[in-house]
VOGU-3710 file (C-alpha; in Angstrom, 3 decimals, decimal comma):
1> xxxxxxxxxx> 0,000/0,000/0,000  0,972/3,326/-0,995  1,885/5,623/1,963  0,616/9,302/1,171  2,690/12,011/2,141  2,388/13,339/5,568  1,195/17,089/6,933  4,067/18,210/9,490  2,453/20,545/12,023  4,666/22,216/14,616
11> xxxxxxxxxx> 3,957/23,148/18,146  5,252/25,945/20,162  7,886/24,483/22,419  9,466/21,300/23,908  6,773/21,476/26,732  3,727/21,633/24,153  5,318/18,273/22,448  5,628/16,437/26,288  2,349/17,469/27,225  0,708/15,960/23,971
21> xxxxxxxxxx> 2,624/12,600/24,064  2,804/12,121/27,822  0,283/14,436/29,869  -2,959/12,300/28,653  -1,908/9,312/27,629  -2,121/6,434/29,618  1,025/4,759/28,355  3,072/7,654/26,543  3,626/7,810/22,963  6,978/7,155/21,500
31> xxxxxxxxxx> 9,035/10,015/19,907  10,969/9,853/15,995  13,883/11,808/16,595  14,827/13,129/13,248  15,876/15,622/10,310  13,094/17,708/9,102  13,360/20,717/7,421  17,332/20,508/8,084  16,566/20,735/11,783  16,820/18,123/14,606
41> xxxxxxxxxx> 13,019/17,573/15,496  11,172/15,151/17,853  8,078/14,025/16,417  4,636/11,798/16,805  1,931/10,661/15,010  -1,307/10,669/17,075  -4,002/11,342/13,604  -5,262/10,711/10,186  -6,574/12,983/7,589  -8,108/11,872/4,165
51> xxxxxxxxxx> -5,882/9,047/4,774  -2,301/11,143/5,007  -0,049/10,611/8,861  -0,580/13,929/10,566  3,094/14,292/12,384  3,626/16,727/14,994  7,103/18,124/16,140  8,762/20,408/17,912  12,050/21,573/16,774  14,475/19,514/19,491
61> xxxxxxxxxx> 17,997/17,772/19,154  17,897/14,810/21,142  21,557/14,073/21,285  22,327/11,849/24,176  18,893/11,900/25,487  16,928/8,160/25,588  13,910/9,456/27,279  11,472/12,365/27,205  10,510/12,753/30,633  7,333/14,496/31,661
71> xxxxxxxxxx> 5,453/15,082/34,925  3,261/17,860/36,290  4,079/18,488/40,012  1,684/21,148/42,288  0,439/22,624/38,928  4,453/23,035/37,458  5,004/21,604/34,735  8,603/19,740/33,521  9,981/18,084/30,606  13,244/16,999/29,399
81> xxxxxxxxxx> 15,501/14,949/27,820  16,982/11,758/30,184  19,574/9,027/29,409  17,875/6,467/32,025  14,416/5,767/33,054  15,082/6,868/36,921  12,620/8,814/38,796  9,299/7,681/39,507  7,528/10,785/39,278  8,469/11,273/36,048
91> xxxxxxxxxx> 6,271/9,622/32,888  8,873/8,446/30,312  8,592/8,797/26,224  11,022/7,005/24,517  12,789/8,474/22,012  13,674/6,607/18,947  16,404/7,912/16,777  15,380/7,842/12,752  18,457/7,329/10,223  16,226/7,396/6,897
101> xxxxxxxxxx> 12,043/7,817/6,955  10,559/6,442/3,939  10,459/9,376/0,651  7,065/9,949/0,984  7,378/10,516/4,544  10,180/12,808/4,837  8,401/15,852/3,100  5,242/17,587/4,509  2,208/17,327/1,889  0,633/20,265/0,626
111> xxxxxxxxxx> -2,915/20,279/2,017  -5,462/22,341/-0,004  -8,492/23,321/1,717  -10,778/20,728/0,266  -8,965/17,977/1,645  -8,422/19,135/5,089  -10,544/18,572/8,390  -14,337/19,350/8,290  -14,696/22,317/10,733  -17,309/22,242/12,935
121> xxxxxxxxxx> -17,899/25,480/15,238  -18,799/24,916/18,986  -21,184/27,444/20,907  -19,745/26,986/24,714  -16,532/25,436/26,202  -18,835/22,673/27,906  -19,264/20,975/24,366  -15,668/21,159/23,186  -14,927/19,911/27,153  -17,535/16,555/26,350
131> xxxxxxxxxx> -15,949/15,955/22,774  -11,934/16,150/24,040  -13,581/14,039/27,211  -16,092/11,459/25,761  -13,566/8,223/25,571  -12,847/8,920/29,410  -16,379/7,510/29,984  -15,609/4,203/28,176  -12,242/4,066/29,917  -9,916/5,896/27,352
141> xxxxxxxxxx> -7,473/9,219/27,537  -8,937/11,938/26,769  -8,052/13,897/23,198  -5,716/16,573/23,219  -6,553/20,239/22,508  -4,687/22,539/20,281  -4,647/26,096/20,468  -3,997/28,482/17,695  -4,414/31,977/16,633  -5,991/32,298/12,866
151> xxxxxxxxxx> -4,518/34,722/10,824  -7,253/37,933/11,997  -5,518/37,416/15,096  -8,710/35,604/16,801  -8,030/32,727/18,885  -8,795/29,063/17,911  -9,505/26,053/20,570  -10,496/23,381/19,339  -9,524/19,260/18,990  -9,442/16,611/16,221
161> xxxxxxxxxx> -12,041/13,359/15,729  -13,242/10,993/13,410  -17,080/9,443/13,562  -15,287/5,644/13,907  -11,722/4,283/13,410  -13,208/3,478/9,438  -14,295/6,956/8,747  -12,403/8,764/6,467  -13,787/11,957/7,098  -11,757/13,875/10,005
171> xxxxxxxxxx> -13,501/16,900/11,852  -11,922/19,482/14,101  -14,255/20,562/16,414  -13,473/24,270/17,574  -14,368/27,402/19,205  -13,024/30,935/19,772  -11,914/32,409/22,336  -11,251/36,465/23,761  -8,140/35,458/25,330  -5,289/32,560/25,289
181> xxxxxxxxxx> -5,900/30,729/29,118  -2,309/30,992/30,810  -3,631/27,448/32,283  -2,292/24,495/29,853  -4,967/21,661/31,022  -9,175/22,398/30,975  -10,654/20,908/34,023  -13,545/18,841/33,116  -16,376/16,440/34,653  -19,438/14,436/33,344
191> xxxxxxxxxx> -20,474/14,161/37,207  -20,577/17,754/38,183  -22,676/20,745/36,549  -19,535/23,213/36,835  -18,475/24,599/33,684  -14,662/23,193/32,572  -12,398/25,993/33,741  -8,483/26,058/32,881  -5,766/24,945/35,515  -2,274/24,339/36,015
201> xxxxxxxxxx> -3,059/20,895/37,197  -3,343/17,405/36,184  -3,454/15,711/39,502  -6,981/16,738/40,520  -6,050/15,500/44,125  -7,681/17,368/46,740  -5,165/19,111/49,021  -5,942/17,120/51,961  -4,421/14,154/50,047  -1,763/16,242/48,648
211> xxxxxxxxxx> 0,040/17,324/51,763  -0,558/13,383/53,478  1,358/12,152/50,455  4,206/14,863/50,076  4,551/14,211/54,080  4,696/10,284/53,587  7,416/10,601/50,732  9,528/13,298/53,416  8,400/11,210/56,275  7,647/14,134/58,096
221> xxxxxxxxxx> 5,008/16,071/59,429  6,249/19,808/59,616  4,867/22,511/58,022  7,795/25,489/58,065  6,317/28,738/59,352  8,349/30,661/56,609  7,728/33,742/59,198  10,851/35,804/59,269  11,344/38,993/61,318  10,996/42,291/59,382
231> xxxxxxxxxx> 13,503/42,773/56,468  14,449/44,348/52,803  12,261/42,776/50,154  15,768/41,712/49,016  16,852/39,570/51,994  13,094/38,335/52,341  13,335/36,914/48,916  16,879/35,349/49,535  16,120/34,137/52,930  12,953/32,018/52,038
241> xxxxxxxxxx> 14,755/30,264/49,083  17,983/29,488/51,268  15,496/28,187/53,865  13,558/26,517/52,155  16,576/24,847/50,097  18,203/24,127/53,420  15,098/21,929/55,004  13,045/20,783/52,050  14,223/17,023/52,968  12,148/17,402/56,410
251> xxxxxxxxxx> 9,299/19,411/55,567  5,928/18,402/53,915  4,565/21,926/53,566  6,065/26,114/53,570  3,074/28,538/55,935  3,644/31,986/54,712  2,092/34,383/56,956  2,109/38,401/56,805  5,868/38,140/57,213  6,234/37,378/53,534
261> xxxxxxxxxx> 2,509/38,385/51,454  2,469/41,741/52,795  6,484/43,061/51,459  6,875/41,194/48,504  4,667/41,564/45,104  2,670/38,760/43,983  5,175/37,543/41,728  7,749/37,213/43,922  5,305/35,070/45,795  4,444/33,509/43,051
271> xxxxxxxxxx> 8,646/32,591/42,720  8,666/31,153/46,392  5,936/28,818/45,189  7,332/27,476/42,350  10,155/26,562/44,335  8,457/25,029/46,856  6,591/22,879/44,462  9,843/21,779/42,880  11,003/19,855/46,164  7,287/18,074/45,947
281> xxxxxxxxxx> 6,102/20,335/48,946  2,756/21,860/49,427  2,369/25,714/49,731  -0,160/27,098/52,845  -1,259/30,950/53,231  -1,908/31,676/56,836  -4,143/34,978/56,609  -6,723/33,323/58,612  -9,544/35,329/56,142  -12,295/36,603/58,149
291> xxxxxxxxxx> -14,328/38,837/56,572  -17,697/39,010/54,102  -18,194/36,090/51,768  -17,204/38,196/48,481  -13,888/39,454/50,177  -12,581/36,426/51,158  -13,371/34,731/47,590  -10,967/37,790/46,158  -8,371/36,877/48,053  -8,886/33,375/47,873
301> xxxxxxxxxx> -8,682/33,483/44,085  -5,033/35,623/44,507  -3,882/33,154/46,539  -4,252/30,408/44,357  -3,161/32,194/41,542  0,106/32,891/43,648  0,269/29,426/43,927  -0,752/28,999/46,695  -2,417/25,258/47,777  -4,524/26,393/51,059
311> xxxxxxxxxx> -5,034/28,769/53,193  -6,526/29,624/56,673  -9,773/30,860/57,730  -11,284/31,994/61,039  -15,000/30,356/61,229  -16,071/33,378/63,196  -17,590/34,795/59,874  -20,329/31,738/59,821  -20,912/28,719/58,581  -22,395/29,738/55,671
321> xxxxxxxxxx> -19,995/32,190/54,816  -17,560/29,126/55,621  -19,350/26,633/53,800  -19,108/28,810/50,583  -15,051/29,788/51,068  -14,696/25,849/51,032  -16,850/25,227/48,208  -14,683/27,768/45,999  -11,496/26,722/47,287  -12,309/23,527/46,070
331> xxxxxxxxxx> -13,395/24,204/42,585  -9,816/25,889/41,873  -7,812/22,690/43,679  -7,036/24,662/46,686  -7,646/23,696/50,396  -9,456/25,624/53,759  -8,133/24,930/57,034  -10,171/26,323/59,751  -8,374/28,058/62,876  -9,914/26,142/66,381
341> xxxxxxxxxx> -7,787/26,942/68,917  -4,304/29,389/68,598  -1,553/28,744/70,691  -0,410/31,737/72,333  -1,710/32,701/76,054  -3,962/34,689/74,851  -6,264/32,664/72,987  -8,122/31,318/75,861  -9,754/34,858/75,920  -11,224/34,343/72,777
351> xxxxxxxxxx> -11,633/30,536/71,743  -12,196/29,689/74,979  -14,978/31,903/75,697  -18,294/30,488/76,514  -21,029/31,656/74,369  -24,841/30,030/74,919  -23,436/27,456/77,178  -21,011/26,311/74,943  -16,883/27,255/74,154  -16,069/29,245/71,029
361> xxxxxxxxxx> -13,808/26,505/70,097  -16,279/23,769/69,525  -18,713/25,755/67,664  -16,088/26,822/65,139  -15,192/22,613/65,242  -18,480/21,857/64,400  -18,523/24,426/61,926  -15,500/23,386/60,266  -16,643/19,720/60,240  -19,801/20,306/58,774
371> xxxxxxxxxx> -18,362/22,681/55,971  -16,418/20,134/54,576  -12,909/21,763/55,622  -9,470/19,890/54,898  -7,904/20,812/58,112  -8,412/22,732/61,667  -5,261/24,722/63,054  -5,197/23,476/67,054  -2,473/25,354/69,094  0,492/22,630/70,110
381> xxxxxxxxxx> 0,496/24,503/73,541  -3,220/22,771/73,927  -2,771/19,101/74,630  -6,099/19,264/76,426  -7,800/20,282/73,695  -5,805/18,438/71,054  -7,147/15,260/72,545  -10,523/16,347/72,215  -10,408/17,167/69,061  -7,812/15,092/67,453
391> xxxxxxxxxx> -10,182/12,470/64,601  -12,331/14,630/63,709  -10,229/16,296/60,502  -6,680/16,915/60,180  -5,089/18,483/62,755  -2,604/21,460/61,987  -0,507/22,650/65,260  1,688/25,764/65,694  3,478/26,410/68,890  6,066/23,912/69,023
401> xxxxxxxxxx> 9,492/25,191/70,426  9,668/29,223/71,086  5,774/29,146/72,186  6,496/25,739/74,755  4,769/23,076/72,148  6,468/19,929/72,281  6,698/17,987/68,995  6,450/14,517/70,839  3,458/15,677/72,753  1,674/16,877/70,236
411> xxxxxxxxxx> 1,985/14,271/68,051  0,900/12,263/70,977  -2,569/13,914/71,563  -3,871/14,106/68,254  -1,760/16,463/65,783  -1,175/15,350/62,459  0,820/18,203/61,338  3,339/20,398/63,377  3,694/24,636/62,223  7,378/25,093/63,433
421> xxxxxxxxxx> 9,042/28,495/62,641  11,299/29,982/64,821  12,886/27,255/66,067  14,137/26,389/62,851  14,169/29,449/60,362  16,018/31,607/63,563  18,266/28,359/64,026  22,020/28,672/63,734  21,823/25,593/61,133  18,438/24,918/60,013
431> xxxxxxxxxx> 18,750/21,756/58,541  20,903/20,264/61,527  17,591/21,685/64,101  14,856/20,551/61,202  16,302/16,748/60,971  17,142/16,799/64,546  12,879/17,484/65,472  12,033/14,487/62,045  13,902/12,272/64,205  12,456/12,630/67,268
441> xxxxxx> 9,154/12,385/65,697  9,858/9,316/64,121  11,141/7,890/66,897  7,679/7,592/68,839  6,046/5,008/66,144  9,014/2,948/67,008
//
């Protein structure tokens, strides 16, 4: 059988070409490594039109490299080339090196508009989101989306698919858009009436999950308190990323409180979180928001596009008000965790007040329970109250060290997660203090 020449397409960037042979699939396509054009490309297959391979590339010398290597960590994405299949949180394309293609498939065909793809325009996102997601329901990967801008300068979305593997007919199915999305996945479900919304994130995890696993694979429970005192924007910048390089191996989690969000812009926040998603940590804002329902979802919806995973809440502003922070936290991935109980002296004044018969603390409990929250914040300084609590949800607890916490005794009485700052960040050597407390908290399970 004759083999009809091919149409090359080219996408953007090395990260475009992982994402479409790795990101969906459920075992990743291989990649031709190759001359095209005179230029070292690495290129797939992955459609048909009227019968001719439709070959995608991106414009990449392989060299030495065996392996494309792709993964998608806390909404980061990374690709590149690797000589060994050797890191398990990496999905691995393997490249195959081409001397010679076949002469009819080493030149691009010219395509003339009456044998291209049928075009058929879309009215919404939620009907390009079923056709890209219909094979998901019978157990398949999901099709990939391209994204284009047509030559009047409007944007194109839109996604590839024959009626049957016989039909030789090939539609694209598209619509337009105001704006490119700065997100590179859309977010999709046939079980939920949401609309598909963009995001940085292919593990659709909730955070509670997130932070258990990145604290099993550091075996450790601490959550820095990335709370310095008051310096240059500068040395701020400096000192969380020599921090948080120094003790990544022993944290799960960074807490940025007003320390950091209040001096430094929101890209420079945005920086910190990057990096902390790099070492496979999760990434908490401790502004404990308590104010009106559309105020909170503002800054909520900074935060997260800061990067950030969760963030704190006071459930004085109401259930209600509560309930509806949780809900939109988790439509965009992120986490609430609800403050109980604080651990300085002074919180007895307030969480511990009675109020009809019954202490502040176990209303906002209750109210955190029933809301659907990921986590409650319960003082380390509390053991009391750490016991009562501790089952209910995860248990967040600040106070260890400067404050008179012990890590041992909280652990002991319910925490599942210690908030150490000082102790560590104000430490002489930081990594020596922030192994030193992983130890002993190891130590009691054995």
């Amino acid at each position: 059988m004759r083999i009809k020449a091919p149409c090359y397409i080219a996408v953007a960037n090395l990260k475009d070409f992982g994402r479409l042979v790795c990101a969906l699939e459920r075992t990743p396509l291989p990649a031709f490594s190759l001359q095209f054009n005179r230029q070292e490309v690495l290129a797939v297959q992955t459609d048909m039109i009227n019968g001719r391979p439709v070959i995608y590339y991106a414009q990449e010398d392989a060299k030495d490299g065996q392996y494309l290597a792709y993964r998608v960590s806390n909404g980061i994405e990374e690709v590149l080339l690797a000589s060994s299949v050797d890191n398990p949180t990496y999905v691995y394309s393997p490249i195959l090196k081409v001397e010679k293609f076949p002469r009819s498939l080493a030149k691009s065909a010219r395509i003339d508009k009456g044998s291209g793809y049928t075009v058929i325009k879309l009215k919404d996102l939620s009907s390009l989101a079923k056709v890209a997601a219909y094979k998901t329901i019978y157990d398949e990967p999901p099709l990939p989306l391209f994204l284009f801008k047509e030559r009047g300068g409007k944007i194109v979305l839109g996604t590839t698919m024959s009626a049957n593997d016989n039909e030789t007919i090939s539609y694209f199915y598209y619509l337009t858009l105001e704006e490119e999305p700065e997100e590179p996945f859309l977010r999709y479900s046939s079980q939920r009436i949401d609309q598909p919304t963009f995001s940085t994130r292919l593990d659709t995890r909730p955070f509670s999950e997130r932070i258990a696993i990145a604290a099993m694979e550091k075996k450790s429970p601490i959550v820095l308190a990335l709370d310095p005192r008051s310096s240059g924007k500068q040395r701020l910048r400096e000192f969380a990323a020599k921090t948080i390089c120094a003790v990544e191996q022993y944290i799960c989690a960074v807490k940025m409180n007003f320390h950091i969000i209040l001096p430094l812009s929101a890209s420079e926040i945005s920086r910190i979180n990057k990096q902390v998603h790099s070492f496979g940590l999760q990434s908490i804002a401790d502004i404990k928001m308590n104010d009106i329902e559309n105020t909170n979802a503002v800054a909520l919806d900074l935060l997260t596009k800061m990067g950030f995973d969760a963030a704190i809440a006071n459930p004085f502003i109401g259930r209600n008000e509560l309930a509806s922070l949780v809900q939109k936290a988790h439509k965009a991935d992120a986490g609430i965790i609800a403050l109980v109980y604080m651990s300085h002296p002074g919180a007895k004044e307030g969480f511990g007040l009675k109020v009809q018969g019954r202490r502040l603390y176990k209303a906002f409990l209750g109210r955190a329970a029933a809301t659907g929250a990921d986590g409650i914040v319960v003082g380390a300084t509390q053991l009391e109250i750490l016991q009562e609590v501790a089952g209910r949800l995860p248990v967040y607890s600040p106070g260890v060290g400067v404050q008179g916490g012990g890590a041992e005794q909280a652990i002991r009485s319910g925490a599942d997660y210690l908030i150490i700052g000082r102790s560590i960040i104000e430490a002489k050597q930081p990594t020596k203090v922030a192994k030193e407390i992983q130890n002993r908290i190891l130590s009691i399970g054995k």
